[in-house]
N, C-alpha and C positions, 0 to 999 in steps of 0.2 A: 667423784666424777658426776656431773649432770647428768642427771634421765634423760634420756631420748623424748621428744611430745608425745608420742602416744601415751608413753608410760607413764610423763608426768599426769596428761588427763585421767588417764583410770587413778593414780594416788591422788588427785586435787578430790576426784567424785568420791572417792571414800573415807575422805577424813572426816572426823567424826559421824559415819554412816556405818562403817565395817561390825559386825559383830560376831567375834570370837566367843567358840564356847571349846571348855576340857571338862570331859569328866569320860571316866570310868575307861582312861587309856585310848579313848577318842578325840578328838578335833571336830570344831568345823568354822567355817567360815563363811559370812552372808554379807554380802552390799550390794551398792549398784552396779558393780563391774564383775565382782567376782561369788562364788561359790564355789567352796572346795571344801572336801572333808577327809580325812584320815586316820590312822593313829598316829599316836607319841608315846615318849620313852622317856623317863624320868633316868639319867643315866649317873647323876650324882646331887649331893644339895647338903646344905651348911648352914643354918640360920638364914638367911630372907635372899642367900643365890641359890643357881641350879644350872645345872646341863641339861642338854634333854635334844632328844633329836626327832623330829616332826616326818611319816613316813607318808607321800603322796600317792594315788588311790594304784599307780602302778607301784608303789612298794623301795622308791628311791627313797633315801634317809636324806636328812638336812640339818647341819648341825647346828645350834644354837646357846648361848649362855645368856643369862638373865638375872636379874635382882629386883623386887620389891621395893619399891621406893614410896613410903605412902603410900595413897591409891594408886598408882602408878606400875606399872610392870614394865621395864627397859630392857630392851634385849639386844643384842649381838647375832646376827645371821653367819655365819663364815662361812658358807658353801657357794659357788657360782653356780645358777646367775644370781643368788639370790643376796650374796653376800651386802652387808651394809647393817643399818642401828636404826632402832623405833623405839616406841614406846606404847603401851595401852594403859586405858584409864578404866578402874574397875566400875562401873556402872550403879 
């Protein structure tokens, strides 16, 4: 399904702007549209996949799977509204 305009403009202004950082059971997130930070959960993992669920700063989970594809990290959202597929490039 298509983004709505708003949404699409905030995803247009952060592609390759956005910067994702994890460590130490935390999150965060920096661009031009957004700022958000939290923890995560590393909920399972198998050579270069993983589960894990991303907890927002009120403490909602959000599920997600991923895999390592070269530089590349591709993931799976499954939870609404968030549900849908990306990818990040390791830096």
């Amino acid at each position: 399904m298509p983004l709505d305009l708003p949404l699409q403009a905030v995803l247009s202004a952060e592609l390759g702007q956005l910067i994702v950082t994890f460590n130490q059971g935390q999150f965060s997130a920096a661009g031009p549209g957004v700022n958000s930070s939290g923890r995560y959960e590393v909920t399972s993992a198998s050579g270069d996949q993983l589960a894990l669920v991303l907890y927002d700063t009120q403490g909602v989970g959000y599920h997600f799977t991923a895999q390592f594809m070269g530089k590349d990290l591709q993931f799976q959202s499954n939870d609404t509204p968030w549900t849908g597929m990306g990818s990040f490039q390791r830096a």
